[in-house]
C-alpha positions in Angstrom: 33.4 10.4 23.5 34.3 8.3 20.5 32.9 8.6 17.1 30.7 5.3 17.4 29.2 6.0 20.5 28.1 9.3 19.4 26.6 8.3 16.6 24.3 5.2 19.0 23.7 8.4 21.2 22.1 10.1 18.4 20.1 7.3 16.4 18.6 6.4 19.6 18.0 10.2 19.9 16.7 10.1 16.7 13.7 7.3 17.7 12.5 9.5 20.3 12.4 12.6 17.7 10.3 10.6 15.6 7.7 9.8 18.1 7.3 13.1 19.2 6.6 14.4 16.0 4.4 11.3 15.1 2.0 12.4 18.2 2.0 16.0 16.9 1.2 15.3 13.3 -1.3 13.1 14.5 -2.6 14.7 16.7 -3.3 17.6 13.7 -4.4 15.4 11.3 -6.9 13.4 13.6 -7.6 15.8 16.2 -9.9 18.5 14.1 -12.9 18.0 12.6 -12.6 17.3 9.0 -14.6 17.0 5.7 -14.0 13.2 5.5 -13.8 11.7 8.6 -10.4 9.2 8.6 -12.0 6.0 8.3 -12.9 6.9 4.8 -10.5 5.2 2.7 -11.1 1.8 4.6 -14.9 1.9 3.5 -16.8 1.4 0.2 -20.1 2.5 -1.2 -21.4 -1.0 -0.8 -20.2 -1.5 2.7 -23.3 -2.3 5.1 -23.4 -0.3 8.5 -22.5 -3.3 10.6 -19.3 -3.7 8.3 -18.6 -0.2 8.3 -18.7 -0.7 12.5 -16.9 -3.4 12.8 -13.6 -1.9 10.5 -14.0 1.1 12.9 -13.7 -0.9 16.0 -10.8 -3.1 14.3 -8.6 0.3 13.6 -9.8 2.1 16.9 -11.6 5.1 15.1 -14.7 4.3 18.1 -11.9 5.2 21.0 -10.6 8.7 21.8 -7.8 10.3 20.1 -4.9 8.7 22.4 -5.9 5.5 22.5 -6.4 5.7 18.5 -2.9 6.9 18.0 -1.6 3.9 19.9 -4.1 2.0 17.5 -2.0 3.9 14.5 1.2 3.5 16.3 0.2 -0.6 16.5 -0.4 -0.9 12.9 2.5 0.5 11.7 4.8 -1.2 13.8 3.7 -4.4 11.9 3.7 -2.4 8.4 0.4 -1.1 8.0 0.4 2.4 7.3 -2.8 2.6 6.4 -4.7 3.6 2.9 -5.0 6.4 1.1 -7.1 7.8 -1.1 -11.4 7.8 -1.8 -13.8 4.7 -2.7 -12.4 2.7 -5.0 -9.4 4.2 -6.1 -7.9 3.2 -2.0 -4.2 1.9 -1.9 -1.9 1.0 1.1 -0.5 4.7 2.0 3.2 3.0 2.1 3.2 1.4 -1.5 2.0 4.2 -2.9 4.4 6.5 -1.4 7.4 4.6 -2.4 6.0 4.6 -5.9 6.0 8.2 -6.7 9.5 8.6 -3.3 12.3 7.6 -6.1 11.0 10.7 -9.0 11.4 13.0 -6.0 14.5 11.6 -5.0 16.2 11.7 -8.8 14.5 15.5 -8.8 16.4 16.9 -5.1 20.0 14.8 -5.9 20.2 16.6 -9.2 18.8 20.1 -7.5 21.6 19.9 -4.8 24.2 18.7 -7.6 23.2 21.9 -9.3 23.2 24.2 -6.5 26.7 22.8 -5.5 28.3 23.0 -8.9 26.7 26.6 -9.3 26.7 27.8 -6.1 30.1 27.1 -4.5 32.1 28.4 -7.4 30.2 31.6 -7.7 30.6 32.3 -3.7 34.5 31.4 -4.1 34.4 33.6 -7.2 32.7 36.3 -5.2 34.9 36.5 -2.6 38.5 36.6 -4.7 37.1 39.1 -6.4 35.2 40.9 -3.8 33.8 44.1 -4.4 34.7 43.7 -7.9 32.4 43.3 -10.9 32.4 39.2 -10.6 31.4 39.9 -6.7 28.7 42.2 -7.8 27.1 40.1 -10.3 27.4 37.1 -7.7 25.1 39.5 -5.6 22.2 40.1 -7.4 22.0 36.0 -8.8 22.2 35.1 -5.2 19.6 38.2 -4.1 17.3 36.8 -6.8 18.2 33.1 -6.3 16.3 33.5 -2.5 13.9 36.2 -3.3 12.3 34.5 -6.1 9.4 32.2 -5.7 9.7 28.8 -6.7 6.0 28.8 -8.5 6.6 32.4 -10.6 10.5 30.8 -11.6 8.7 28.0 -12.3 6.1 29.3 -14.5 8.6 31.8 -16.6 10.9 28.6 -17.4 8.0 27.1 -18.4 6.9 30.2 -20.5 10.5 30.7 -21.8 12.2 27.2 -22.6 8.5 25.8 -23.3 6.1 28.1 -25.2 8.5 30.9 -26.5 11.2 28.5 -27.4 8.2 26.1 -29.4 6.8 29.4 -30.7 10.4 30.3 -31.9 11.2 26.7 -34.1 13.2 26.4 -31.6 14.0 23.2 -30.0 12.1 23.4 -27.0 12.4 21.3 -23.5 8.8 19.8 -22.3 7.2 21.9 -19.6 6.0 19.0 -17.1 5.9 15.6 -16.1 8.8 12.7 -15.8 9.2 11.4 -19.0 7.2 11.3 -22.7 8.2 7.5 -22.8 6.0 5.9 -20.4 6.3 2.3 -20.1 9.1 1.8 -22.6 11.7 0.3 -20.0 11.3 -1.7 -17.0 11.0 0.3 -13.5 14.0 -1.0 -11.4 14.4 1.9 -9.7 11.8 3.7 -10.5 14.1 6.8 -11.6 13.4 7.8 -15.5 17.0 8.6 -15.9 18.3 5.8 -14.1 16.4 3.3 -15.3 17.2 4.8 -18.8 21.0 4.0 -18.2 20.5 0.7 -16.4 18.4 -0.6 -19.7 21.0 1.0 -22.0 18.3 2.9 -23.9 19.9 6.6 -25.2 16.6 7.2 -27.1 14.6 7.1 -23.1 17.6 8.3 -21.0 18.3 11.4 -22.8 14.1 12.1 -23.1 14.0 11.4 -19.0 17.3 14.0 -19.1 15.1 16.6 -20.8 12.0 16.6 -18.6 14.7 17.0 -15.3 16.0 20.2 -16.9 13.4 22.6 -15.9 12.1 21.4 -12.8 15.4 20.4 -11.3 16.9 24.5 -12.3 14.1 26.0 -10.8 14.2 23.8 -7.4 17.9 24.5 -7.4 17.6 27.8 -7.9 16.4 28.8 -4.7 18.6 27.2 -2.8 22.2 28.2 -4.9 22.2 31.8 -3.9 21.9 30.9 0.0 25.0 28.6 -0.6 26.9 31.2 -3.1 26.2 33.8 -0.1 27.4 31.6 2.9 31.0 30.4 0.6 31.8 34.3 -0.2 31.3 34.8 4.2 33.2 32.0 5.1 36.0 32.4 2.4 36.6 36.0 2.8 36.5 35.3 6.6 39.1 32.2 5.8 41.1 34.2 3.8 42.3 36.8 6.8 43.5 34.2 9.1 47.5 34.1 9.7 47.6 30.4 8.3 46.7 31.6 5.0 49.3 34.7 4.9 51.8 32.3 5.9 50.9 29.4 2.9 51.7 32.2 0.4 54.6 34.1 1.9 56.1 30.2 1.6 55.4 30.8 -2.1 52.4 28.3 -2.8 50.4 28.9 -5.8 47.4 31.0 -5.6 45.9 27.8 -6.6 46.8 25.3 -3.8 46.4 28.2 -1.1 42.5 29.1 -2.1 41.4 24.7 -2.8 43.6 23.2 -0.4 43.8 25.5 2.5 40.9 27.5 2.6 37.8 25.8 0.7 38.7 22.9 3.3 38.2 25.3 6.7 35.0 27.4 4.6 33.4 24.1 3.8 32.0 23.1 7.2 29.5 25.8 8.0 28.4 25.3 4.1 28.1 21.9 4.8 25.6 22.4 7.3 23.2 24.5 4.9 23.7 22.0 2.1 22.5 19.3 4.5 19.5 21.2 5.7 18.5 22.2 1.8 19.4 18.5 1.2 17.2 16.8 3.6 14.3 19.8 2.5 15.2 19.0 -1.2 14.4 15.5 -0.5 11.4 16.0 1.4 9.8 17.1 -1.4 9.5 20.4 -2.6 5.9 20.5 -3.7 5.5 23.6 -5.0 7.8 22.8 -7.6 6.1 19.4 -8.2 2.7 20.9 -9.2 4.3 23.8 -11.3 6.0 21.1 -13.3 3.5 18.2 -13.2 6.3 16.1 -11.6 5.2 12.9 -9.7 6.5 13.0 -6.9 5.9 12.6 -3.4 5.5 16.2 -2.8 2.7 17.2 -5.3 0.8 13.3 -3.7 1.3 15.8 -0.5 -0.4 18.6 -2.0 -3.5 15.9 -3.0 -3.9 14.5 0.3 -4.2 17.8 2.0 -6.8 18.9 -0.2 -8.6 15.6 0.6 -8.1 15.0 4.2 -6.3 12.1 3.7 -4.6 11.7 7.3 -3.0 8.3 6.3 -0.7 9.6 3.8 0.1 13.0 5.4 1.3 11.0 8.4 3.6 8.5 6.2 5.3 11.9 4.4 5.9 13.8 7.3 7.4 11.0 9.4 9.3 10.4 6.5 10.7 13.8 6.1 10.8 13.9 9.8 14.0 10.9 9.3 15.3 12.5 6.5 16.4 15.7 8.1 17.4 13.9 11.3 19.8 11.7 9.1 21.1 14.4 7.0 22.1 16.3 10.5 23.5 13.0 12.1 25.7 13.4 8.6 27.0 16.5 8.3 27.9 16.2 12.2 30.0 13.1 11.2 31.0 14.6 8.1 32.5 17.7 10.2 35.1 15.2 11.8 36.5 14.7 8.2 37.1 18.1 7.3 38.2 19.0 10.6 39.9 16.5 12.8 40.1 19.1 15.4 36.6 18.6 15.9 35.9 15.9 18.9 32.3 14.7 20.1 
């Protein structure tokens, strides 16, 4: 099978995925009897009962749950995803999702950039010098890199960097939210940092840089000491094979043997973690969010939950739902690059 045609095979794979998990996650959002029932959002306090009625009837909140999911299914298809939110304070689900998507997109890239710059040198490290002090040391920063939790990390880097460093005279980076500049440059992508650079404003940019800092360690935190763990295995397993004897009894520098020959072949099984943690990263990692006061999608998550707001919990999961899908479709294509060997 060629490249192309696998790739058809599993987008339209990918569409039936989706739909599954759409009937599931609607199925649990509308299926149990909740505090608010779902129509709240559409209604107001001055809404008369014949009003009130007839919007039910128009979304299909009179029918049973399968014919209201094709209802749901209906309105999206033509871009409704519904609104979210109580009373007053109601907004299409989709707009504001996208609003707050691009903060926890700018907070998972720099995450993963972390973990990769972090993580993969201190599992290549760890396995030249295995067993060694430099292997040891790689141990117990990975042990505690997946052993921590992200809300007590979160909370001591807040304590540390934050009050100590303030309390200190210190200079001190801000414990939560996006930016200290609100409003200063135009949104055009809705990315402090980005939209920093793109208006040329140091002042903003570097401000935007120093609210990432905390939040964007701590998220990557958790995920560098799985990936420092999973180079050191597939390195020192690399480093046995015959091909790799033979590239330094030719004489090759240590050098081109370790970059060229065997981070290549150790890559791919990494490459699979990093997309999972990727597409999870992306997703949005609300625990971190609410520690840090960061708005993005993931701590708008957290706030629907606690107010039965089916609506939005359906646009983020299906959302999420796509992005690990993607991310696997691209680490399958990305394994023909770093092996050709590989055929689908």
């Amino acid at each position: 099978m060629k490249l192309y045609q696998y790739i058809i095979k599993r987008l339209i794979l990918m569409i039936f995925v989706l739909f599954g998990v759409s009937i599931i996650i609607f199925y649990l959002c509308r299926g149990f009897p909740t505090s608010l029932p779902p129509w709240t959002a559409y209604i107001s306090p001055n809404m008369k009962p014949a009003q009130i009625e007839a919007m039910k009837i128009a979304h299909g909140f009179d029918k049973p749950l399968p014919i209201q999911y094709f209802y749901w299914l209906r309105d999206v298809l033509k871009g409704n995803w519904g609104l979210t939110g109580i009373w007053a304070n109601c907004m299409p689900a989709n707009k504001v999702f996208f609003r707050h998507f691009p903060y926890t997109v700018e907070l998972a890239v720099t995450a993963a950039i972390l973990a990769m710059i972090i993580g993969v040198p201190l599992g290549i490290i760890s396995a030249l010098k295995s067993n060694k002090l430099p292997d040891h040391i790689s141990r117990i920063i990975s042990l505690v890199g997946y052993s921590t939790p992200a809300y007590w990390f979160g909370f001591m880097l807040q304590l540390v960097f934050f009050y100590y460093f303030y309390l200190w005279g210190l200079p001190y980076l801000p414990s939560g939210g996006a930016t200290g500049m609100e409003g200063i440059v135009p949104k055009l992508t809705g990315m402090p940092v980005l939209d920093g650079i793109l208006a040329g404003n140091l002042e903003y940019t570097w401000d935007a840089i120093c609210h990432l800092i905390l939040p964007a360690f701590s998220l990557s935190f958790i995920s560098l000491g799985f990936l420092a763990r999973m180079v050191r295995a597939s390195m020192l397993e690399i480093l046995r094979q015959d091909y790799i004897t033979l590239a330094r009894s030719k004489g090759l520098k240590e050098r081109v043997v370790i970059y060229r020959h065997a981070l290549k072949n150790a890559l791919i099984p990494v490459v699979t973690l990093a997309g999972i943690f990727f597409a999870g990263l992306l997703g949005g990692s609300a625990i971190t969010e609410f520690v840090f006061s960061w708005p993005g999608v993931g701590q708008q998550a957290l706030k629907a939950i606690s107010e039965d707001d089916s609506n939005f919990i359906l646009i983020y999961t299906l959302v999420c739902a796509f992005i690990v899908v993607t991310a696997n479709l691209a680490v399958d294509i990305l394994y023909v690059f770093l092996d050709p060997r590989i055929k689908y």
